[in-house]
C-alpha positions in Angstrom: 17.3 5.1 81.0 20.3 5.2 78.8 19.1 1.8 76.5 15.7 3.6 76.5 16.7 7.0 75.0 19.1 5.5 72.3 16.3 3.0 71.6 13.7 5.9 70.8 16.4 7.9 69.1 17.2 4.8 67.0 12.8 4.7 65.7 13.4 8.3 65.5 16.3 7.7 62.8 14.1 4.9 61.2 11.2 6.7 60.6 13.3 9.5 59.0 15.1 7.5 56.9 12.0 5.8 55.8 10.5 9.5 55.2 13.6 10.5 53.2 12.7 7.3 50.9 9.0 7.6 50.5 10.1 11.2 49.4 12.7 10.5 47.2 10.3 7.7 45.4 7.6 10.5 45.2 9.9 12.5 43.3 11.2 9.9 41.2 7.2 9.3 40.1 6.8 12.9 39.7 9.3 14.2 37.4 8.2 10.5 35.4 4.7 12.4 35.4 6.6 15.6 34.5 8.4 14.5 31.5 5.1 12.4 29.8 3.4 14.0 28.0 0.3 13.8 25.7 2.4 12.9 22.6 4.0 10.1 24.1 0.7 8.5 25.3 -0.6 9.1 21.3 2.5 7.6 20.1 2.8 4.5 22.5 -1.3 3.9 21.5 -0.4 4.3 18.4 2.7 1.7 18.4 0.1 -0.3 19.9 -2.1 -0.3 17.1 0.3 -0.4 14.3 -0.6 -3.5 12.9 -4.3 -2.6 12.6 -3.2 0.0 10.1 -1.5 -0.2 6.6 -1.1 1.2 3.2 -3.9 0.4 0.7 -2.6 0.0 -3.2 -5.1 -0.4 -5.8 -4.4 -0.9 -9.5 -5.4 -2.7 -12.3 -3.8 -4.1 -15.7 -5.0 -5.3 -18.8 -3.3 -8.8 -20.4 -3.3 -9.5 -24.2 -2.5 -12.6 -24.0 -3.8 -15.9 -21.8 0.2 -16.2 -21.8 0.6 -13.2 -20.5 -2.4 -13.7 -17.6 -0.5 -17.1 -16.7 2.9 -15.1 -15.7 1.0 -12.4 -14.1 -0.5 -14.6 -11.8 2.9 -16.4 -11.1 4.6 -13.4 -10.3 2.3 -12.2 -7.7 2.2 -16.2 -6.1 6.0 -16.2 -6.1 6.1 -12.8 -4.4 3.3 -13.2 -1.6 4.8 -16.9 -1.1 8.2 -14.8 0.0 6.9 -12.0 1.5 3.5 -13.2 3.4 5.7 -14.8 6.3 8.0 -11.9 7.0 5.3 -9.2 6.6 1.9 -8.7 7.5 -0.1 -8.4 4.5 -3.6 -8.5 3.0 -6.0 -8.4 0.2 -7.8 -9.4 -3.1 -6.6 -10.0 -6.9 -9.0 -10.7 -9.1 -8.7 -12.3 -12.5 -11.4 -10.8 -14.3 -12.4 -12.8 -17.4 -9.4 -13.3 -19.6 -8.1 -10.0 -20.6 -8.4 -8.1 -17.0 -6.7 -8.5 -13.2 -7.6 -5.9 -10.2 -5.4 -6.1 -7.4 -6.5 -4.3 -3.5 -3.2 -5.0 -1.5 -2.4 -4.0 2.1 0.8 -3.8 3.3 2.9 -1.8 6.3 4.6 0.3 3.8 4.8 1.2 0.2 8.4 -0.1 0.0 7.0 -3.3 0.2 5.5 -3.6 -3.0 8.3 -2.4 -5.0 9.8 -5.6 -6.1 6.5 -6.4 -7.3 6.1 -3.8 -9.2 10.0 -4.0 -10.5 8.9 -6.9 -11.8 5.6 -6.6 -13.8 7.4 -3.8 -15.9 9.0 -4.8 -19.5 12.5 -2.9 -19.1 13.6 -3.7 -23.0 17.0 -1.5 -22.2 18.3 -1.6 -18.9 21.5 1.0 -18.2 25.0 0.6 -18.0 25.0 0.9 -13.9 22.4 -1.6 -14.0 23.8 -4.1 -16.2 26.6 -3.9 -13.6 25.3 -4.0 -10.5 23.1 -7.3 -10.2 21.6 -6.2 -6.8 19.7 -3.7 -9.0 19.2 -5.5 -12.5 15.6 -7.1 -12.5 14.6 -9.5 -14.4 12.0 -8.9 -17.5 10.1 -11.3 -18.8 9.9 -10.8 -22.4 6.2 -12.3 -22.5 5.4 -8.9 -20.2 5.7 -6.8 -23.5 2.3 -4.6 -24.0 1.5 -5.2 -20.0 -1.0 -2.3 -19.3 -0.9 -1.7 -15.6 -2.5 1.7 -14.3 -2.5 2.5 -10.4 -6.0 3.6 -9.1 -5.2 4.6 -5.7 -2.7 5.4 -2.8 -3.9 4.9 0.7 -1.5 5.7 3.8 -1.9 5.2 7.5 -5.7 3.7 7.5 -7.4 0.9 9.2 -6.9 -2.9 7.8 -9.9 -4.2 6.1 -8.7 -7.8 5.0 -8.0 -10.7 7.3 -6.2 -12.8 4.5 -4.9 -12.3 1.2 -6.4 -14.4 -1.9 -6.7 -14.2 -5.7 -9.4 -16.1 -7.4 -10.9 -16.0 -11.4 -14.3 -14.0 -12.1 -16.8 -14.0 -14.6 -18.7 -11.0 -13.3 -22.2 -10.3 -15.2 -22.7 -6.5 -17.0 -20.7 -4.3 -19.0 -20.7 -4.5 -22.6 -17.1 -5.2 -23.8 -17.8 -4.4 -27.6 -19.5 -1.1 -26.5 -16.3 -0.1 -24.2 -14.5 -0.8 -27.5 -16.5 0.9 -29.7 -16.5 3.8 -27.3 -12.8 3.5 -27.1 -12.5 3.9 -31.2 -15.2 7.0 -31.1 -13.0 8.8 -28.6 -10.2 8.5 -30.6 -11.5 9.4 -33.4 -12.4 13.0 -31.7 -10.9 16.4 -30.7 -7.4 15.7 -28.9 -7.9 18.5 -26.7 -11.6 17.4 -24.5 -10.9 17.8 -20.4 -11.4 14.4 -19.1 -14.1 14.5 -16.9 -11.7 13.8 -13.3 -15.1 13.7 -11.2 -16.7 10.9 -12.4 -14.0 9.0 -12.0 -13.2 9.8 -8.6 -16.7 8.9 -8.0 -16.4 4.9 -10.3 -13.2 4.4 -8.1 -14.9 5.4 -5.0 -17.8 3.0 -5.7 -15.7 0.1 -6.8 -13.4 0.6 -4.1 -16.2 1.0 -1.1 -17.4 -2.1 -2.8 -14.2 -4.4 -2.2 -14.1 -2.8 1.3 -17.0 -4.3 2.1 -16.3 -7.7 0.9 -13.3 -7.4 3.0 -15.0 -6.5 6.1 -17.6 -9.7 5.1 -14.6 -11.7 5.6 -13.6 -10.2 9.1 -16.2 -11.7 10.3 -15.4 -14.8 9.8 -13.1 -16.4 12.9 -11.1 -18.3 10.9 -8.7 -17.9 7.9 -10.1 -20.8 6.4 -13.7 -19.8 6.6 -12.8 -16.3 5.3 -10.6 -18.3 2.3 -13.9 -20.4 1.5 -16.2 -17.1 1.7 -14.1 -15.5 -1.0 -13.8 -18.6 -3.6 -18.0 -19.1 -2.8 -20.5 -17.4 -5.5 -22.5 -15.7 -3.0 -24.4 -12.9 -4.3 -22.6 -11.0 -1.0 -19.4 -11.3 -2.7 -20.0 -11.6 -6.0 -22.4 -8.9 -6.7 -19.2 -6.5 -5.0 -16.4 -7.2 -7.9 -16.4 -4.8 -10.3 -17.3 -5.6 -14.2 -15.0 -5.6 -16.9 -16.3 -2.4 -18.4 -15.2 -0.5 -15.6 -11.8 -2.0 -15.7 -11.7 -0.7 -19.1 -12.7 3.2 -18.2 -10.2 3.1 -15.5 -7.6 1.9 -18.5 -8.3 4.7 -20.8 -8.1 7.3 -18.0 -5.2 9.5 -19.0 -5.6 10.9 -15.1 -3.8 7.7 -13.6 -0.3 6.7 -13.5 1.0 3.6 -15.4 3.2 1.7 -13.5 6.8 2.9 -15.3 5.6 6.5 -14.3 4.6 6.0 -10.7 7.9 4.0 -10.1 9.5 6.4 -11.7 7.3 9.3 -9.4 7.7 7.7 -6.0 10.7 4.9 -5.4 13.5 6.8 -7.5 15.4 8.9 -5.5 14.9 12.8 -5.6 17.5 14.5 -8.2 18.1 18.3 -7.5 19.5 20.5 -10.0 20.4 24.3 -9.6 19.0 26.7 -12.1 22.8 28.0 -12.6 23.7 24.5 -13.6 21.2 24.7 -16.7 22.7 27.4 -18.2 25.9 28.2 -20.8 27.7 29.9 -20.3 28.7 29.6 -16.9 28.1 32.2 -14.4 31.2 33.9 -13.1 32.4 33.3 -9.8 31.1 36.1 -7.5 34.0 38.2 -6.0 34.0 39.9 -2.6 
């Protein structure tokens, strides 16, 4: 009788024990519950998709020289050659005749393209601070001198459009180059003062930038780099009737609504200087006394 009882009493302490368990997990899962909540689950899906996402540059420069061209194109092989490995990133340049280059670029961040763009800009006169501290001190190519560049467009956080990243030379058919110039020498030739008209070129850069969209979505469907390489270089009327023409590179030039390249450098990678009002003025306010 004795074995008996302590044998029930000892399934009696096992099934508590198992009890006090199966509870103590249930509260382990519920206060996990209690503590996620619907911003955690956006950001972990949106960690998840990080890489489908990036930040879309556009701009576009004008070259006088074939010279000129040449180094332009070296500079943008050197720097995808030492950054395509280590970051994930995508697009189109186009050389456009002899005179023109439009670039698309996606990358994770706009960091990224800053040493590119440190290093398309003619810096004649570099500072003292600079001159000393190498790390800082860029190299300019004097062959870079009279490189228009202007910056068409600054996309952040949206959806990645190009598979791959390629340049390639276009003769693109339309746009009357002596007509753009003679334009050009009319405008200047008028009142200082007109309002540029900022709508219709939102709507050109809308247009030519839906239209490289699409060529990169033409090459997401390809399954392999190497077919989406070989559909870029082709002359299909798919790809080629997408690129824009030469006259619109040079409207987007003469905009006066778009940064150059010194100025947005200048706007968004230098480092935000504030001054107090009190410090602009002479003489010096006296010191309040209590």
């Amino acid at each position: 009788m004795k074995s008996n009882a302590s044998a029930n009493e000892l399934c009696d302490d096992n099934q508590a024990k198992a009890r006090n368990e199966s509870t103590a997990d249930l509260e382990v899962d519920n206060s996990t519950l209690k503590k996620r909540s619907l911003l955690d689950a956006v950001r972990e899906s949106y960690e998840a998709n990080k890489n489908l996402r990036c930040t879309r540059v556009l701009y576009i420069g004008h070259c006088h020289s074939q010279q000129q061209q040449e180094l332009v194109r070296q500079i943008h092989v050197e720097f995808m050659a030492k950054e395509y490995n280590k970051e994930n990133i995508s697009g189109a340049l186009l050389f456009i005749g002899s005179n023109y280059f439009y670039h698309m670029l996606e990358a994770p961040s706009l960091e990224i393209v800053q040493p590119l763009f440190d290093t398309l800009i003619y810096d004649q006169q570099q500072s003292f601070l600079q001159a000393l501290n190498r790390a800082q001190c860029v190299a300019s190519h004097p062959q870079l001198k009279g490189l228009q560049v202007k910056i068409c467009c600054v996309s952040e956080d949206i959806a990645r459009e190009f598979p791959i990243w390629s340049m390639r030379d276009v003769e693109v058919l339309g746009g009357n180059r002596d007509n753009a110039k003679t334009q050009k020498e009319k405008k200047a030739n008028d009142e200082q003062d007109i309002t540029e008209d900022q709508t219709a070129l939102q709507n050109l850069l809308f247009e030519t930038m839906k239209a490289m969209v699409e060529v990169g979505r033409q090459l997401f469907m390809k399954q392999a780099s190497d077919a989406a390489l070989k559909l870029f270089q082709s002359s299909q009327r798919e790809i080629m009737s997408r690129f824009p023409t030469a006259d619109k590179i040079e409207f987007f030039l003469e905009s006066k609504l778009l940064f150059d390249l010194a100025a947005f450098k200048q706007y968004f990678f230098s480092p935000i200087n504030l001054k107090l009002e009190s410090e602009q003025t002479w003489p010096i306010e006296p010191m309040i006394s209590f």
